[in-house]
N, C-alpha and C positions, 0 to 999 in steps of 0.2 A: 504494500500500500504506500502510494506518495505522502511526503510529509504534507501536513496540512498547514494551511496560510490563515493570515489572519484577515478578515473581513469586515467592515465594519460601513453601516450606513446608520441613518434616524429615519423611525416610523412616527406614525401620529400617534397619541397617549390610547386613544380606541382602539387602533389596531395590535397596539404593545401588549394591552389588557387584556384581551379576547387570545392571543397567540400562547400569552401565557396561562392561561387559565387552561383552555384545550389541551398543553403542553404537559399539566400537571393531571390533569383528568384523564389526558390518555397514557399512564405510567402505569400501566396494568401489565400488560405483555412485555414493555421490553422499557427501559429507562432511557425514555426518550430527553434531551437538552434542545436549549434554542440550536443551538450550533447543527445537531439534527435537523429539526423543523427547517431553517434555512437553508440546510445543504437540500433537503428535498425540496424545496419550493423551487431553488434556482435551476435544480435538474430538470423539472417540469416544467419553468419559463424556455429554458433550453431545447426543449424538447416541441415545441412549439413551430408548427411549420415554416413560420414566419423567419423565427429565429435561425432555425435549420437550413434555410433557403440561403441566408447570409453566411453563416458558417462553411457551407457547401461554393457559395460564389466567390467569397475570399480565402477558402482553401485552409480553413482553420483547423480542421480533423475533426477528430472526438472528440466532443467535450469530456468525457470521461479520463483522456487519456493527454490532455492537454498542462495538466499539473506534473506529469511525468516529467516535463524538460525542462523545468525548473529547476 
Protein backbone atom coordinates (compact mmCIF):
# COMPACT_ATOMS: atom_id res chain seq x y z
CA UNK A 1 0.00 0.00 0.00
CA UNK A 2 1.24 3.72 -0.87
CA UNK A 3 2.03 5.82 1.93
CA UNK A 4 -0.78 8.12 2.45
CA UNK A 5 -0.67 12.14 2.11
CA UNK A 6 -2.08 14.60 3.85
CA UNK A 7 -5.28 16.23 2.80
CA UNK A 8 -6.85 18.97 3.99
CA UNK A 9 -9.99 21.24 2.74
CA UNK A 10 -13.12 23.21 4.88
CA UNK A 11 -16.78 22.05 4.62
CA UNK A 12 -19.65 24.07 5.91
CA UNK A 13 -20.58 23.55 9.86
CA UNK A 14 -23.86 21.20 8.35
CA UNK A 15 -22.05 19.39 6.25
CA UNK A 16 -19.05 18.79 9.12
CA UNK A 17 -22.03 17.72 11.52
CA UNK A 18 -24.03 15.34 9.42
CA UNK A 19 -20.56 13.42 8.16
CA UNK A 20 -19.74 13.15 11.55
CA UNK A 21 -22.52 11.85 13.14
CA UNK A 22 -23.08 9.19 10.03
CA UNK A 23 -19.23 8.42 10.74
CA UNK A 24 -19.98 7.57 14.24
CA UNK A 25 -23.31 5.73 13.76
CA UNK A 26 -21.84 3.67 11.07
CA UNK A 27 -18.80 2.06 13.42
CA UNK A 28 -20.71 -1.00 13.68
CA UNK A 29 -18.94 -3.30 11.09
CA UNK A 30 -15.70 -1.88 10.77
CA UNK A 31 -14.16 1.49 12.54
CA UNK A 32 -14.78 3.78 10.19
CA UNK A 33 -12.58 7.68 10.51
CA UNK A 34 -13.00 10.84 8.58
CA UNK A 35 -9.97 10.17 6.66
CA UNK A 36 -12.01 6.81 5.57
CA UNK A 37 -15.21 8.69 4.65
CA UNK A 38 -13.16 11.16 2.46
CA UNK A 39 -10.90 8.64 0.85
CA UNK A 40 -14.23 7.00 -0.26
CA UNK A 41 -16.12 10.12 -1.40
CA UNK A 42 -13.13 11.39 -3.42
CA UNK A 43 -12.95 7.63 -5.17
CA UNK A 44 -16.49 8.10 -6.12
CA UNK A 45 -16.10 11.94 -7.24
CA UNK A 46 -13.23 10.06 -9.31
CA UNK A 47 -15.14 7.71 -10.57
CA UNK A 48 -17.58 9.96 -12.04
CA UNK A 49 -17.78 9.91 -15.87
CA UNK A 50 -17.08 13.36 -16.07
CA UNK A 51 -14.15 13.15 -14.20
CA UNK A 52 -12.90 9.95 -15.99
CA UNK A 53 -13.29 11.41 -19.39
CA UNK A 54 -10.52 14.12 -18.03
CA UNK A 55 -8.29 11.76 -16.42
CA UNK A 56 -8.55 9.51 -19.68
CA UNK A 57 -7.85 12.90 -22.14
CA UNK A 58 -4.93 14.11 -20.12
CA UNK A 59 -3.48 10.65 -19.75
CA UNK A 60 -3.46 10.64 -15.88
CA UNK A 61 -3.89 6.70 -15.33
CA UNK A 62 -5.46 5.34 -12.33
CA UNK A 63 -6.50 7.15 -9.88
CA UNK A 64 -5.88 4.30 -7.79
CA UNK A 65 -2.43 3.87 -8.74
CA UNK A 66 -1.41 7.57 -9.12
CA UNK A 67 -0.17 7.99 -5.28
CA UNK A 68 2.24 5.08 -6.21
CA UNK A 69 4.97 7.61 -7.82
CA UNK A 70 5.12 9.79 -5.22
Amino acid sequence: MAAKKEFRGYVPADLNRIIRAVTALKNGDRDWSLSDVLTEALEDWLAKPENRALIEKHNLGDFQDADESD
